[in-house]
PQR file of N, CA, C, O and H, with PARSE charges and radii, in Angstrom:
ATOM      1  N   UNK A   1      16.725   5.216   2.092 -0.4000 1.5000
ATOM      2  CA  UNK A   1      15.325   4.873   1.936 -0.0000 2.0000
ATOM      3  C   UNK A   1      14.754   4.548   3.317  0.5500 1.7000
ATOM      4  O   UNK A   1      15.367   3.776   4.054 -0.5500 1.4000
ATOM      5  N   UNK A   2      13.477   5.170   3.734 -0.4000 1.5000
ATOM      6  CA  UNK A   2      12.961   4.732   5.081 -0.0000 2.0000
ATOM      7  C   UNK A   2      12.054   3.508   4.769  0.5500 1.7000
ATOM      8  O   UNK A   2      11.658   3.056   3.695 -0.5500 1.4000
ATOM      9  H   UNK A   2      12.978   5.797   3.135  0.4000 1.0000
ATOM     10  N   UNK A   3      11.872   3.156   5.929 -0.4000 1.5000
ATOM     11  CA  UNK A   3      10.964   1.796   6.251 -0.0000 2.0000
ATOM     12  C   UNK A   3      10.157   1.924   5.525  0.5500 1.7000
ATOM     13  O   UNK A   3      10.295   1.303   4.471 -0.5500 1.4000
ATOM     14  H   UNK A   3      12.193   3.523   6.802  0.4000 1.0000
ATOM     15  N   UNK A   4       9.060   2.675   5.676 -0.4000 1.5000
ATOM     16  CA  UNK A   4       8.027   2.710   5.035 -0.0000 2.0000
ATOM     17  C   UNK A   4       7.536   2.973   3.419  0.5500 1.7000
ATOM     18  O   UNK A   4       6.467   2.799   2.834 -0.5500 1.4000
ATOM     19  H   UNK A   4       8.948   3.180   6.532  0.4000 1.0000
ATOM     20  N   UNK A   5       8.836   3.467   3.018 -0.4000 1.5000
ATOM     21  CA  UNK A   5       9.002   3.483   1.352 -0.0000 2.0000
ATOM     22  C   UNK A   5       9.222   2.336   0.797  0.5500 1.7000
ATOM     23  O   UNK A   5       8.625   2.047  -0.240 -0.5500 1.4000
ATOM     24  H   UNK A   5       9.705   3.608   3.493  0.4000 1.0000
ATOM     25  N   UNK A   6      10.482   1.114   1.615 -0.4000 1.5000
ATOM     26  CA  UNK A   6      10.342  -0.486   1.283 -0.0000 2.0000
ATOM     27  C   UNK A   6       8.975  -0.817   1.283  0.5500 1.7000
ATOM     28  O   UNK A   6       8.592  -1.177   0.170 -0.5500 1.4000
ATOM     29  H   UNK A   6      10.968   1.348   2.458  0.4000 1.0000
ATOM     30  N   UNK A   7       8.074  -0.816   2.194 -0.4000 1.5000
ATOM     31  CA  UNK A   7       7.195  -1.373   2.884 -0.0000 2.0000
ATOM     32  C   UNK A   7       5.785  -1.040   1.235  0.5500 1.7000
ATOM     33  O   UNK A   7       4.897  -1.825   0.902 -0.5500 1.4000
ATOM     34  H   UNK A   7       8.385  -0.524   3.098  0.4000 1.0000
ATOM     35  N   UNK A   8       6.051   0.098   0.694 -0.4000 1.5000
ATOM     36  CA  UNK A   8       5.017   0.359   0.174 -0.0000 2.0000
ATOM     37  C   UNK A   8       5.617  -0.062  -1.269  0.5500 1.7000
ATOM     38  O   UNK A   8       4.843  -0.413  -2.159 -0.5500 1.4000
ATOM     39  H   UNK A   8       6.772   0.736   0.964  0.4000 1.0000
ATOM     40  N   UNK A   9       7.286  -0.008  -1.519 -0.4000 1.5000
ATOM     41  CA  UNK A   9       7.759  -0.928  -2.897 -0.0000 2.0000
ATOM     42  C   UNK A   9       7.144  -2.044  -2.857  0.5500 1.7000
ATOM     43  O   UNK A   9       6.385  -2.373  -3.768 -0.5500 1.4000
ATOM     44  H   UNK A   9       7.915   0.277  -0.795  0.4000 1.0000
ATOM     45  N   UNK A  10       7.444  -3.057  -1.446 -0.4000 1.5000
ATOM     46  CA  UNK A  10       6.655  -3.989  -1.855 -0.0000 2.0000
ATOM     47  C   UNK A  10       5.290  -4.501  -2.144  0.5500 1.7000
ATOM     48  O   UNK A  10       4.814  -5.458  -2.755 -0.5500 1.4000
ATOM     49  H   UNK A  10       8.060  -2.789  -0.706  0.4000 1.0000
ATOM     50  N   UNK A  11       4.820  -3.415  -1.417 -0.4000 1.5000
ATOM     51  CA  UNK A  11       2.829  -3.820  -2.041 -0.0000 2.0000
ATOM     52  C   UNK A  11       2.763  -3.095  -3.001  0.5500 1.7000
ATOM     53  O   UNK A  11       1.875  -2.277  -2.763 -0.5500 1.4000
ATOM     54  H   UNK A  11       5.207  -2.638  -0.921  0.4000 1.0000
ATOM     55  N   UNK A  12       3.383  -2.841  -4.386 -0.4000 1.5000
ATOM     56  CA  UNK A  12       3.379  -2.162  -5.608 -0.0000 2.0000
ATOM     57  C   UNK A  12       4.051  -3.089  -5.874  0.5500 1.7000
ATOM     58  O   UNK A  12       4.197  -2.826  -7.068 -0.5500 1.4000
ATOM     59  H   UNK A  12       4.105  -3.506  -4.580  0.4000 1.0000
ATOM     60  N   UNK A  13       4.852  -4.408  -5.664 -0.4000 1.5000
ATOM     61  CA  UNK A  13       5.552  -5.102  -6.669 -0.0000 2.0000
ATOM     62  C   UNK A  13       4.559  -5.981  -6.090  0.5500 1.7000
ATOM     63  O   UNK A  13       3.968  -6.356  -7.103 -0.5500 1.4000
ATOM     64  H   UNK A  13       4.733  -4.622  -4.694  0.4000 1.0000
ATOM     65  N   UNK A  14       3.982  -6.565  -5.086 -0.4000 1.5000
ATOM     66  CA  UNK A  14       3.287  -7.425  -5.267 -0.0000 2.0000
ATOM     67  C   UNK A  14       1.999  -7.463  -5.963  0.5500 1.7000
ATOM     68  O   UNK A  14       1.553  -8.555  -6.315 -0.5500 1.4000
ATOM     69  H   UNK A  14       4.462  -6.261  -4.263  0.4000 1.0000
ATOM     70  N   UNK A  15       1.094  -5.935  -6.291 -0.4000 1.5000
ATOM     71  CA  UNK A  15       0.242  -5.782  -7.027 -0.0000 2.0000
ATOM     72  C   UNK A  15       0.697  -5.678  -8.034  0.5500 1.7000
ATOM     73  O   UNK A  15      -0.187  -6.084  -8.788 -0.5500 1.4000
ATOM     74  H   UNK A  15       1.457  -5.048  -6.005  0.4000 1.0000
ATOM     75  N   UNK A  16       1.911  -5.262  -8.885 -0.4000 1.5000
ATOM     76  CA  UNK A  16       1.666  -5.545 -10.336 -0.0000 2.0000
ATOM     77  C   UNK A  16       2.209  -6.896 -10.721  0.5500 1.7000
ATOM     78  O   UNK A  16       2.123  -7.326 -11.871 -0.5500 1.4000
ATOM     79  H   UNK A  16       2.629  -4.932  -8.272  0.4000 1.0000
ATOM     80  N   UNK A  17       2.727  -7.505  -9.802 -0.4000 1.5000
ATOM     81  CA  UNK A  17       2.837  -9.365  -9.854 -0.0000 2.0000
ATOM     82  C   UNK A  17       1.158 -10.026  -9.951  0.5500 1.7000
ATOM     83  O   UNK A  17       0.996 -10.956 -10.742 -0.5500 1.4000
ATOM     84  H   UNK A  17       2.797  -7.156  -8.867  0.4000 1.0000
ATOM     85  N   UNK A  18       0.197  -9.633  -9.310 -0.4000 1.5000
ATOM     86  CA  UNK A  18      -0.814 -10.059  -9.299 -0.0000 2.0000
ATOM     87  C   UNK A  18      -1.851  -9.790 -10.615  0.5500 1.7000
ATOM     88  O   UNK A  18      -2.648 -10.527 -11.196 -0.5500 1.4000
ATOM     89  H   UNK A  18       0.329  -8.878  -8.668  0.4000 1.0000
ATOM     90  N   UNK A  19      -1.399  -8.182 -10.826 -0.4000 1.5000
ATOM     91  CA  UNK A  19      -1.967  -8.004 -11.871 -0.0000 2.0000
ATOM     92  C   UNK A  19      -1.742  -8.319 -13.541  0.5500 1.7000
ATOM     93  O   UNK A  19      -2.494  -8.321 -14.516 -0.5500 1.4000
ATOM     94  H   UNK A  19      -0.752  -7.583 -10.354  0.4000 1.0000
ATOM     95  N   UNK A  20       0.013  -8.636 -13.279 -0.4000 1.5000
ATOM     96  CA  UNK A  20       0.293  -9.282 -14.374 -0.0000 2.0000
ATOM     97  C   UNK A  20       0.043 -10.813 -14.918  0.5500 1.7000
ATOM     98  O   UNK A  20       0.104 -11.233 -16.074 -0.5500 1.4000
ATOM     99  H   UNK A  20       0.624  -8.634 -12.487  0.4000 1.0000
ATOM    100  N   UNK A  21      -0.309 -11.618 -13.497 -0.4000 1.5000
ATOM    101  CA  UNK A  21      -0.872 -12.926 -13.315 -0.0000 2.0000
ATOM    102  C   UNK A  21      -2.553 -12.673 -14.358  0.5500 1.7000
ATOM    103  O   UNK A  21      -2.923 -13.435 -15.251 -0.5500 1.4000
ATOM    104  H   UNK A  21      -0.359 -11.277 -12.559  0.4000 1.0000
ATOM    105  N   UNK A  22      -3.035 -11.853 -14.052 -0.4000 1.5000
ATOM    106  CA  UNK A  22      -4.214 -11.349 -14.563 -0.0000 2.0000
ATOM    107  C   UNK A  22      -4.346 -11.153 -15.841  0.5500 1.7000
ATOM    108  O   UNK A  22      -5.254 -11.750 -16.419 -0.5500 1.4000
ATOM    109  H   UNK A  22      -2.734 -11.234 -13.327  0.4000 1.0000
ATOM    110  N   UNK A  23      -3.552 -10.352 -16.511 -0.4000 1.5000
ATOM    111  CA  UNK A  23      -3.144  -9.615 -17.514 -0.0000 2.0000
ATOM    112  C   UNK A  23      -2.823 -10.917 -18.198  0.5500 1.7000
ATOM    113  O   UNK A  23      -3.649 -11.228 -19.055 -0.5500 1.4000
ATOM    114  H   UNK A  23      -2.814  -9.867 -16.042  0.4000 1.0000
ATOM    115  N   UNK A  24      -1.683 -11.869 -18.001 -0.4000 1.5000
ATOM    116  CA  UNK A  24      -1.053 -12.996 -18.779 -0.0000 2.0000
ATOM    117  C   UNK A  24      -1.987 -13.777 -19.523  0.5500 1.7000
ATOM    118  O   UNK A  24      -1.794 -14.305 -20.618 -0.5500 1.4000
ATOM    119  H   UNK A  24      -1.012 -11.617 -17.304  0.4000 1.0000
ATOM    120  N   UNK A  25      -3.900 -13.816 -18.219 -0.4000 1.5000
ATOM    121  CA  UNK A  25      -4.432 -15.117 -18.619 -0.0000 2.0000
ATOM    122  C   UNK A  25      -4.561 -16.392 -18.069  0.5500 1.7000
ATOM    123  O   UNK A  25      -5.534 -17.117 -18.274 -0.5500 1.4000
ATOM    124  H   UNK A  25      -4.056 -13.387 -17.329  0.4000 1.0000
ATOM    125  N   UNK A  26      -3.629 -16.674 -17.397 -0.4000 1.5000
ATOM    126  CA  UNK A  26      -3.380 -17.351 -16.884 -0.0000 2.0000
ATOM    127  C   UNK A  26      -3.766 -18.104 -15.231  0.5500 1.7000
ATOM    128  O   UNK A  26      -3.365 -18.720 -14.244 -0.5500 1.4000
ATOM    129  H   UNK A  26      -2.838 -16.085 -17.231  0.4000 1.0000
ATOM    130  N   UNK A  27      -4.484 -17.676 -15.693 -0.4000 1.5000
ATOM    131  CA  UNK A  27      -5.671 -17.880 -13.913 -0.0000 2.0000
ATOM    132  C   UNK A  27      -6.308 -19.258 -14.773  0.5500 1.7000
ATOM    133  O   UNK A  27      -6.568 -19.333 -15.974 -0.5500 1.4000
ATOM    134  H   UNK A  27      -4.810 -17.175 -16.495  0.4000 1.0000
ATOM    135  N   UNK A  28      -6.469 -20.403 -13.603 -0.4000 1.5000
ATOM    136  CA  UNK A  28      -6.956 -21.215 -13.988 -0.0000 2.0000
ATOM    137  C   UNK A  28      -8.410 -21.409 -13.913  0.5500 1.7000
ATOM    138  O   UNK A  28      -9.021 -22.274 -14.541 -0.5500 1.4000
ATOM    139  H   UNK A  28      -6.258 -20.343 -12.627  0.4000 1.0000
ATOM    140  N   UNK A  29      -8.999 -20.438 -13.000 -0.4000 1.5000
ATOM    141  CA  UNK A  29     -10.916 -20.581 -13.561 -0.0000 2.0000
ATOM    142  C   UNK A  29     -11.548 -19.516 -12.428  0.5500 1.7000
ATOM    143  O   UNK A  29     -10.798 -19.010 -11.594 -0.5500 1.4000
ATOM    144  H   UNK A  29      -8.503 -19.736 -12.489  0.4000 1.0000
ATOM    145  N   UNK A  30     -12.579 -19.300 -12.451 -0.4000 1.5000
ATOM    146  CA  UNK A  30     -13.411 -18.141 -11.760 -0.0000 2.0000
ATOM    147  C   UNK A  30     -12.858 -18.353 -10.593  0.5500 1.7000
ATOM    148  O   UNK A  30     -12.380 -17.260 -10.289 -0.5500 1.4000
ATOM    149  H   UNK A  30     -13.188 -19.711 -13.129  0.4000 1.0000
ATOM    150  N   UNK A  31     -12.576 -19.293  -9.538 -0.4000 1.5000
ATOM    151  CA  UNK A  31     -12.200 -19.213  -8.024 -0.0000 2.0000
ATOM    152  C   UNK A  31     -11.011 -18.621  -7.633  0.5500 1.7000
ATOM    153  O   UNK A  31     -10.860 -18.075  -6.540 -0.5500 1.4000
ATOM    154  H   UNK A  31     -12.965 -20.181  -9.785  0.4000 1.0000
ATOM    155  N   UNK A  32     -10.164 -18.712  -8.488 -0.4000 1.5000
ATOM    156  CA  UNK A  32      -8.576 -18.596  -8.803 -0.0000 2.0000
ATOM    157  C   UNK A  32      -8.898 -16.563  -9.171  0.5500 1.7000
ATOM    158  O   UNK A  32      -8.447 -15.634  -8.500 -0.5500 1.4000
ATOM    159  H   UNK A  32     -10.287 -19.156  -9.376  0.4000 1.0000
ATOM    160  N   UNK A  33      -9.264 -16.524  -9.681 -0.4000 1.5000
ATOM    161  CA  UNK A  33      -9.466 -15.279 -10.968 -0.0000 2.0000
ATOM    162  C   UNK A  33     -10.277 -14.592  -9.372  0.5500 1.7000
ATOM    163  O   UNK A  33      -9.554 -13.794  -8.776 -0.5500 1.4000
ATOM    164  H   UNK A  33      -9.630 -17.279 -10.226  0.4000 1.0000
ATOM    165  N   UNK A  34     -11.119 -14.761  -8.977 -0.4000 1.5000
ATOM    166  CA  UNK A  34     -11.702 -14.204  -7.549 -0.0000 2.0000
ATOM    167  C   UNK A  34     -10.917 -13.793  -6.186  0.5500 1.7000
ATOM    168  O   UNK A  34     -11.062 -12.932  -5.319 -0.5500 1.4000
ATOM    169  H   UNK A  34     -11.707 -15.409  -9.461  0.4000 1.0000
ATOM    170  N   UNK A  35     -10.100 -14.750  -6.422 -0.4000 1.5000
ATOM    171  CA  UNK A  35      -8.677 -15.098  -5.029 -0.0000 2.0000
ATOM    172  C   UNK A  35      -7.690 -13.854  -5.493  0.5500 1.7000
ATOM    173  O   UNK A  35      -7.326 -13.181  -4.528 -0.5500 1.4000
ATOM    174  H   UNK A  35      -9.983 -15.449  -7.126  0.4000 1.0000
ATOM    175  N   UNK A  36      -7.350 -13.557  -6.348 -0.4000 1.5000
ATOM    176  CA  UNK A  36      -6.528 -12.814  -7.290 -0.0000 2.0000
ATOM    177  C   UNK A  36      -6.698 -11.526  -7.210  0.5500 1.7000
ATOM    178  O   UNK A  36      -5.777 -10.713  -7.135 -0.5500 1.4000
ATOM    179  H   UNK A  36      -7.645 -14.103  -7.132  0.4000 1.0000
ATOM    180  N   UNK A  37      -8.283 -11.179  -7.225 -0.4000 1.5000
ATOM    181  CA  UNK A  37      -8.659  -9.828  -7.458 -0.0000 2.0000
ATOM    182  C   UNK A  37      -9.072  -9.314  -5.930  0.5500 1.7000
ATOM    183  O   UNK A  37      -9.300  -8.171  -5.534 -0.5500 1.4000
ATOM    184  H   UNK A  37      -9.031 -11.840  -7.286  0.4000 1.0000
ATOM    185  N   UNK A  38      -9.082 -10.318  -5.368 -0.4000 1.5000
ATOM    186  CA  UNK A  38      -9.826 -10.134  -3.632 -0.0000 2.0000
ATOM    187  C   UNK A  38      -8.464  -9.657  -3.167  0.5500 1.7000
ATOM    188  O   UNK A  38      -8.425  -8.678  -2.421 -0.5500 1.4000
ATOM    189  H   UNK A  38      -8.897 -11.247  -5.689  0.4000 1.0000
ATOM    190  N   UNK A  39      -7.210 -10.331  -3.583 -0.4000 1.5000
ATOM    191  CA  UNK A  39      -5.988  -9.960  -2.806 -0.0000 2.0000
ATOM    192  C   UNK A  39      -5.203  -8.712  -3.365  0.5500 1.7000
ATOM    193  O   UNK A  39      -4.456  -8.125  -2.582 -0.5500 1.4000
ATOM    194  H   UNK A  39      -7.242 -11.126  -4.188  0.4000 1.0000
ATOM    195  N   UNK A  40      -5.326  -8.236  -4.747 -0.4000 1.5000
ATOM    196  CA  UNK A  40      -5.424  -6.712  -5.060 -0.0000 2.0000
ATOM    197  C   UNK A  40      -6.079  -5.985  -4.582  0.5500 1.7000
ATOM    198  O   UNK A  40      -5.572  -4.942  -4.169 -0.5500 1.4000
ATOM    199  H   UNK A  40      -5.932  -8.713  -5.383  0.4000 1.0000
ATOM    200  N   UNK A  41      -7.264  -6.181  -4.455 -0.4000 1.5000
ATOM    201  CA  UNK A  41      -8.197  -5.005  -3.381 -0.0000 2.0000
ATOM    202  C   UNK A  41      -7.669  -4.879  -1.566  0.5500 1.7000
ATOM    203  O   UNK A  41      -7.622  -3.957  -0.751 -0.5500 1.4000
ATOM    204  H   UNK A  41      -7.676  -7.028  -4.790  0.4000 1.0000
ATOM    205  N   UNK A  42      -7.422  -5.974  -1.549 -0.4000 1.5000
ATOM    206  CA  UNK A  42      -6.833  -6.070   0.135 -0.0000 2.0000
ATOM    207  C   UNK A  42      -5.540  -5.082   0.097  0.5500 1.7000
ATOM    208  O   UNK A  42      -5.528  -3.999   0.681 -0.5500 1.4000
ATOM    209  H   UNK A  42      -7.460  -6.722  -2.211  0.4000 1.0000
ATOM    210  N   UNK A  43      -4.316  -5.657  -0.762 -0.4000 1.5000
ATOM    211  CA  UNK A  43      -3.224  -5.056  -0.492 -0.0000 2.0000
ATOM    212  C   UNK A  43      -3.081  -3.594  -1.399  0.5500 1.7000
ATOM    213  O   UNK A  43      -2.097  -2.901  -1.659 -0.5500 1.4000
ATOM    214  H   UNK A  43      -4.325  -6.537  -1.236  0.4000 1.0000
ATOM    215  N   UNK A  44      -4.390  -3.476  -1.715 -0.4000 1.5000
ATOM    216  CA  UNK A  44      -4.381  -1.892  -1.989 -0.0000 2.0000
ATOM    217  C   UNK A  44      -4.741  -1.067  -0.999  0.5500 1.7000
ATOM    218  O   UNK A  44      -4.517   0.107  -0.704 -0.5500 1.4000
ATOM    219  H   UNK A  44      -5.189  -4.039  -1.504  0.4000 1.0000
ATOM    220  N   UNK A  45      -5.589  -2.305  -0.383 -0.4000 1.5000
ATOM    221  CA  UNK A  45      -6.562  -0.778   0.835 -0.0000 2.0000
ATOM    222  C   UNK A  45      -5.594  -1.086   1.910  0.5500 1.7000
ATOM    223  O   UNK A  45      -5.395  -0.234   2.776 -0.5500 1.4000
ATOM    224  H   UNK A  45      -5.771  -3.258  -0.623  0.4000 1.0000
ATOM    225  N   UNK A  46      -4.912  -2.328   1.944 -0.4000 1.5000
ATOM    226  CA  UNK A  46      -3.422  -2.391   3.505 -0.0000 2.0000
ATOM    227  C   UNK A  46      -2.583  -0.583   2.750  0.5500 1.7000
ATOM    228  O   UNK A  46      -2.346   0.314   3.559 -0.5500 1.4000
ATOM    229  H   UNK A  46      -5.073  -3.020   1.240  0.4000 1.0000
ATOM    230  N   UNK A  47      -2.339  -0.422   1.574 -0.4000 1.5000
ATOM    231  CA  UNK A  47      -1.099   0.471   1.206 -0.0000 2.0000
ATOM    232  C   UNK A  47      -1.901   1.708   1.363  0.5500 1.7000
ATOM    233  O   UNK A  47      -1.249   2.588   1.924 -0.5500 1.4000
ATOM    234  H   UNK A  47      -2.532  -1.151   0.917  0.4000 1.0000
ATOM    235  N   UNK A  48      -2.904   1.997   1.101 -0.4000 1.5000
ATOM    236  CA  UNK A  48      -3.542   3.297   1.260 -0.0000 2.0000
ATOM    237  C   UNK A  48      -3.775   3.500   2.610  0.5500 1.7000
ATOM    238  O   UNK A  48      -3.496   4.635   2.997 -0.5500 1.4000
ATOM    239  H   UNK A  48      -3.434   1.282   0.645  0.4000 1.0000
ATOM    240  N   UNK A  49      -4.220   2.704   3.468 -0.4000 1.5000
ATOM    241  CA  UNK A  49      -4.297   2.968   5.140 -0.0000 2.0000
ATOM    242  C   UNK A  49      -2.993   3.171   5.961  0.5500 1.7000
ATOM    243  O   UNK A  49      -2.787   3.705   7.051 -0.5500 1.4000
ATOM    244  H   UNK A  49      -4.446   1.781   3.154  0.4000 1.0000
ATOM    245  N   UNK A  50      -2.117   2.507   4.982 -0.4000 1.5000
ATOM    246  CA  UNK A  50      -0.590   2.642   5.511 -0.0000 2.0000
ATOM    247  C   UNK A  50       0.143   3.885   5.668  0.5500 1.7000
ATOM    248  O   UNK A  50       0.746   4.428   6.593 -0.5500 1.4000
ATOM    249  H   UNK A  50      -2.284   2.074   4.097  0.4000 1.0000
ATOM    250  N   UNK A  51      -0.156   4.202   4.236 -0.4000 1.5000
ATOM    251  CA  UNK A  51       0.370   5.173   3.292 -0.0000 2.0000
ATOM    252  C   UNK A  51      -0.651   6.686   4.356  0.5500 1.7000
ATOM    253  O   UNK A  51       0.067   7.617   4.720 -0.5500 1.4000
ATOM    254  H   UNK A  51      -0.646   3.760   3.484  0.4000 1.0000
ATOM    255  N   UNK A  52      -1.873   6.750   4.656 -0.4000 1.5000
ATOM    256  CA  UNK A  52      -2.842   7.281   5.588 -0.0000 2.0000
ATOM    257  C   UNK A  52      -1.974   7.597   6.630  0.5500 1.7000
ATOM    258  O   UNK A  52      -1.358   8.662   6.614 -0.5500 1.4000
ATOM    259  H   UNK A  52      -2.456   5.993   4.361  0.4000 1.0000
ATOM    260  N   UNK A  53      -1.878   6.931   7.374 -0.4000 1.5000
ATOM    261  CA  UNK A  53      -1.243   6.681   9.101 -0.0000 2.0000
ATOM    262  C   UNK A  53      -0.043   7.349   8.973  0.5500 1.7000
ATOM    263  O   UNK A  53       0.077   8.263   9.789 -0.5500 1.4000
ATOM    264  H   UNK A  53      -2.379   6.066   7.387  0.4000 1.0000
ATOM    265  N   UNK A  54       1.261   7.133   7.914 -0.4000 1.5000
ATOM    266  CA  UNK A  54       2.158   7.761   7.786 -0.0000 2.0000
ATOM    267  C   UNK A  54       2.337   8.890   7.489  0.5500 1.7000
ATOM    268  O   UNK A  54       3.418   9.382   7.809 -0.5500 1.4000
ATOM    269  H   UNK A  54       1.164   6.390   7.251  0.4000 1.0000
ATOM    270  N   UNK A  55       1.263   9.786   6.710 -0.4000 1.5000
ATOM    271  CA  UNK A  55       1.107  10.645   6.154 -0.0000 2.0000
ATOM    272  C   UNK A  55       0.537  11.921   7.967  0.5500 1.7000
ATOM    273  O   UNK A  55       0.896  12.961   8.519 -0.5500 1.4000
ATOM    274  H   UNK A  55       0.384   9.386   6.450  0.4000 1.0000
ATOM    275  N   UNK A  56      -0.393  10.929   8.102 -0.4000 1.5000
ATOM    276  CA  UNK A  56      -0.891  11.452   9.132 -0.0000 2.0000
ATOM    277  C   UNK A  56       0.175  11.873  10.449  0.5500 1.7000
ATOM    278  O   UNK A  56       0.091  12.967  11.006 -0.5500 1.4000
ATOM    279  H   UNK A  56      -0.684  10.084   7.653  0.4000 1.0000
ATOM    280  N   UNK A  57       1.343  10.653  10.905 -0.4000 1.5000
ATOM    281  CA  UNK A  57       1.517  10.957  11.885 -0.0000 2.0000
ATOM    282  C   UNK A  57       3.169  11.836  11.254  0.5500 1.7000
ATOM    283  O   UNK A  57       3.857  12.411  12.097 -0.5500 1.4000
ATOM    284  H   UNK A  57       1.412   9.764  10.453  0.4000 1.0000
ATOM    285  N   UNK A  58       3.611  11.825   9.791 -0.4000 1.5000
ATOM    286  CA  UNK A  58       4.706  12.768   9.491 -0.0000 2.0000
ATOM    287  C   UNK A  58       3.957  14.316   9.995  0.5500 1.7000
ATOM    288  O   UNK A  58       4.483  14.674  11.049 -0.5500 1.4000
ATOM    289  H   UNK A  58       3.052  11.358   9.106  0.4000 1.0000
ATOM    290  N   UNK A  59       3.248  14.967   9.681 -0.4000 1.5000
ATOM    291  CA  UNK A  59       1.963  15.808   9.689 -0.0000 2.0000
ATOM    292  C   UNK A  59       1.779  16.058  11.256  0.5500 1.7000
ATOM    293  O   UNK A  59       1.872  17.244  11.571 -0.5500 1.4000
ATOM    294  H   UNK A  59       2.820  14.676   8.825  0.4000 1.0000
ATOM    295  N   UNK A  60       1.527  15.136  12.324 -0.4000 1.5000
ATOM    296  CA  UNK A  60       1.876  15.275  13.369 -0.0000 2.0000
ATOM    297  C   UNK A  60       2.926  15.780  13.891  0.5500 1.7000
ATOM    298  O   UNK A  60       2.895  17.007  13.983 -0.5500 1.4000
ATOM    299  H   UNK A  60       1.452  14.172  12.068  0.4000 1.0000
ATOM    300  N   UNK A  61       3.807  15.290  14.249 -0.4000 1.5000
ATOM    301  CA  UNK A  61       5.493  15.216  14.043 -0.0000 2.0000
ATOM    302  C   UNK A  61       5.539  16.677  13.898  0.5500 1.7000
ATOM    303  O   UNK A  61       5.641  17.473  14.831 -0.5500 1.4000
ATOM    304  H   UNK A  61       3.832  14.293  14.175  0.4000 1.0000
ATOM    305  N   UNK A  62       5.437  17.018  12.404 -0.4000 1.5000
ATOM    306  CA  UNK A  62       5.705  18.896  11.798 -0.0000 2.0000
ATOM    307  C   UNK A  62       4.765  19.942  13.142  0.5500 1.7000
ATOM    308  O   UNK A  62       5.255  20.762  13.918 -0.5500 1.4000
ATOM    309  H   UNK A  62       5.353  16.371  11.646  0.4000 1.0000
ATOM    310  N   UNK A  63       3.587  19.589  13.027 -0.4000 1.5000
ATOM    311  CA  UNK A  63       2.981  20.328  13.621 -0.0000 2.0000
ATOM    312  C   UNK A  63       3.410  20.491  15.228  0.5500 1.7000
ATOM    313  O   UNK A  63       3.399  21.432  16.021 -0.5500 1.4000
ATOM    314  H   UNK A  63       3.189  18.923  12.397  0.4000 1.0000
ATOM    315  N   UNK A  64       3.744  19.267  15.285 -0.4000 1.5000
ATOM    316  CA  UNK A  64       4.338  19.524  17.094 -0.0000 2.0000
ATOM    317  C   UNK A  64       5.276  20.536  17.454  0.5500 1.7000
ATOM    318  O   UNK A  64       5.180  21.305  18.410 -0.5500 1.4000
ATOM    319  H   UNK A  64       3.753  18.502  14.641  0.4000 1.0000
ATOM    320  N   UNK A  65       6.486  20.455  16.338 -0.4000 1.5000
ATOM    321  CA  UNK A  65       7.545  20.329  16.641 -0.0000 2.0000
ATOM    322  C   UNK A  65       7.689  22.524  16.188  0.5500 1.7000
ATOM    323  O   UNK A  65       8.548  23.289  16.627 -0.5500 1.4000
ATOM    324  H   UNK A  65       6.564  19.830  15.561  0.4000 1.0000
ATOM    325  N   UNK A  66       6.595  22.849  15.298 -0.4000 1.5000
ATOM    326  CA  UNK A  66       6.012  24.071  14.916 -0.0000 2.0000
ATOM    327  C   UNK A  66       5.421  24.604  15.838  0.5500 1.7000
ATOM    328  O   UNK A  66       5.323  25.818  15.659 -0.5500 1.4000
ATOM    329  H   UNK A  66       5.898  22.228  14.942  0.4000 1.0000
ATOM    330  N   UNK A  67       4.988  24.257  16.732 -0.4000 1.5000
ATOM    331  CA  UNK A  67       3.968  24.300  18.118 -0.0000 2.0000
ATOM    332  C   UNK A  67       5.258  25.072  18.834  0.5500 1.7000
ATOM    333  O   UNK A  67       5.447  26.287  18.767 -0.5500 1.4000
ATOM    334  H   UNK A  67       5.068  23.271  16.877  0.4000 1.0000
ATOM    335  N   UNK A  68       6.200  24.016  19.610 -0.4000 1.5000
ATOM    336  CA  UNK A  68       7.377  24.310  20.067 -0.0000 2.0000
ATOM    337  C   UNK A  68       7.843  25.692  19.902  0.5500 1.7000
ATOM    338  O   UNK A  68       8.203  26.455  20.799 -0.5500 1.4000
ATOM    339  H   UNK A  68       6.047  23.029  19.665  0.4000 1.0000
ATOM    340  N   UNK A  69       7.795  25.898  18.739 -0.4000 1.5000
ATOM    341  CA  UNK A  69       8.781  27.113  18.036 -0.0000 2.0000
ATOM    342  C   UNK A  69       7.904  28.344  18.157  0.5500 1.7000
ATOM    343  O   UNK A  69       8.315  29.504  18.196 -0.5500 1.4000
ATOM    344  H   UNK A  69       7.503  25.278  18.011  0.4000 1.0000
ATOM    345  N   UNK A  70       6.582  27.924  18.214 -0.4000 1.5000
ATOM    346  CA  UNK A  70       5.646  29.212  18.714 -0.0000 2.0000
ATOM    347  C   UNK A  70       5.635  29.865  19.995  0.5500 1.7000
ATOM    348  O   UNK A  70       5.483  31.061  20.244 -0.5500 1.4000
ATOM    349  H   UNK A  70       6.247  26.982  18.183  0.4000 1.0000
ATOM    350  N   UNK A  71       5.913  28.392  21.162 -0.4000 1.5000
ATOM    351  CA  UNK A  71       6.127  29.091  22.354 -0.0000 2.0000
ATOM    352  C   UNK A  71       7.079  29.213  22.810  0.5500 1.7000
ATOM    353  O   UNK A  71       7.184  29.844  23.862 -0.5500 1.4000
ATOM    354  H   UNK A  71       6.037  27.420  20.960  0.4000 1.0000
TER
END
C-alpha cells in the first residue's frame, strides 16, 4: 500500500466516524451539529485536493518518462 492510499483510508474513516456521529443523533445542539458538518466539508475538500495533486503529478511522472522514450 503507498502513502497516499493510507493517507486517503484515513480521511474516509474519519468522515464516516463523523458522519456516523451525525447519523446516531447524538450531537448535542446546533454549535456541535455545525462543528461536525464544517469538519466533513474540510476533510473532504483536504481528500479531493489531495487525491488532485496525486493524480496530477502520477500523470506527470507517465508523461515524462513517455517523453524520454520518444526521443
Amino acid at each position: 500500500m503507498e502513502i497516499w492510499d493510507e493517507v486517503i483510508k484515513e480521511y474516509n474513516y474519519e468522515l464516516n466516524r463523523l458522519k456516523n456521529v451525525l447519523g446516531e443523533g447524538t450531537v448535542e445542539g446546533y454549535a456541535q451539529y455545525r462543528q461536525i458538518v464544517g469538519q466533513i466539508a474540510g476533510i473532504e475538500w483536504s481528500r479531493q485536493i489531495f487525491s488532485d495533486i496525486i493524480k496530477k503529478r502520477m500523470y506527470d511522472e507517465e508523461d515524462q518518462r513517455y517523453r524520454v522514450f520518444i526521443f
